[in-house]
C-alpha positions in Angstrom: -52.6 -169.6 113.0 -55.7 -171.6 112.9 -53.3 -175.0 112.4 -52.4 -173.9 116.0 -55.7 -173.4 116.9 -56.7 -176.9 115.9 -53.7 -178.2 117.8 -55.0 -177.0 121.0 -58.3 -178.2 120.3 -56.7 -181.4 120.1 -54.1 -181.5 122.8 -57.0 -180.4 125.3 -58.7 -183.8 124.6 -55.4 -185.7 125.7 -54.3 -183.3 128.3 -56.5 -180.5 129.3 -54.4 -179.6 131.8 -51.8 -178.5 129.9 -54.1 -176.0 127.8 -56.0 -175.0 130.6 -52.9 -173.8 132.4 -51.4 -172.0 129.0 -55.0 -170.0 128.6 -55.0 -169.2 132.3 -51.6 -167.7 131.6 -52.5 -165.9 128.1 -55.3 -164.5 130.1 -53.6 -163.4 133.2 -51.3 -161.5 130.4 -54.5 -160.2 128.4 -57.3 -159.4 130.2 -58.7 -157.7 127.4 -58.4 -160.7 124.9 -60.1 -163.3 127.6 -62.9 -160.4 127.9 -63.4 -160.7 124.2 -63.4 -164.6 123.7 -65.9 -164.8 126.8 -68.4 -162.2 125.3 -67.7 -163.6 121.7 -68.8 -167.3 123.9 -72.1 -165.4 124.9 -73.1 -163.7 121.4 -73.1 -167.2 119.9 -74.9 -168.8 122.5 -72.2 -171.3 124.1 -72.8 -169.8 127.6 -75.4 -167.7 129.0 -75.0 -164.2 130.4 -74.5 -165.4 134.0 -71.7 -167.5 133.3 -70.0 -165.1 131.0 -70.6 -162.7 134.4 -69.0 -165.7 136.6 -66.1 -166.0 134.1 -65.1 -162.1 134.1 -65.6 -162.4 137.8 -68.1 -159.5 137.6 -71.9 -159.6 138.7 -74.3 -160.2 135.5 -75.9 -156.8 136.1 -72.4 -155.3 135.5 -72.0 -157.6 132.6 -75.8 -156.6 131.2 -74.8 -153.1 131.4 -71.6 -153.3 129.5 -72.6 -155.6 126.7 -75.6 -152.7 126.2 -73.2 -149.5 126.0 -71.3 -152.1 123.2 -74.5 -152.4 121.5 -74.3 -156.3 121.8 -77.7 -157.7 122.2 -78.7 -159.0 125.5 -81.0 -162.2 125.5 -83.3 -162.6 127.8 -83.7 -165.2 130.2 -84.6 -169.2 129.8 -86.4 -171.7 131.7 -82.6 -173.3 132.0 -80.9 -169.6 132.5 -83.4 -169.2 135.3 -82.7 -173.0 136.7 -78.7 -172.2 136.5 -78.8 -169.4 138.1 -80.4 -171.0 141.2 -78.1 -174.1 141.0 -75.1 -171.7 140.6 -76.5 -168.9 143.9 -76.9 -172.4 145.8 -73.3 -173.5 145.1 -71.9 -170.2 145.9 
């Protein structure tokens, strides 16, 4: 399996699309897996809580909350957090 995973890595440099579209399909399928990759994202730091929130489409207090009753550790804000989470409440 981890030849395929490598593939993928590879193919979504020359057409994103095309992996973009299978994930959104895998996830659609397993909501459960696409939970677990995003908060597996957050533990080792490759997105912040708020955008693991905006991913699962759920607010980051509902996120916070969850990730505590699974005993993951929450980390605290940053400087840059703080500064995404305005850019992202101005988008929205």
């Amino acid at each position: 399996m981890l030849w395929e995973v490598e593939e993928l890595r590879k193919l979504s440099e020359i057409q994103p699309e095309v992996v973009e579209d299978g994930l959104k399909a895998l996830w659609d399928r397993k909501p459960i897996l696409h939970k677990k990759v995003v908060i597996n994202a957050y533990i080792d730091g490759k997105v912040n809580l708020g955008k693991a929130a905006e991913i699962l489409e759920m607010s980051r207090l509902e996120l916070e909350r969850e990730l505590k009753e699974k005993g993951v550790p929450v980390r605290h804000l940053t400087a840059g957090d703080v500064a995404a989470e305005v850019e992202a409440i101005t988008e929205w």
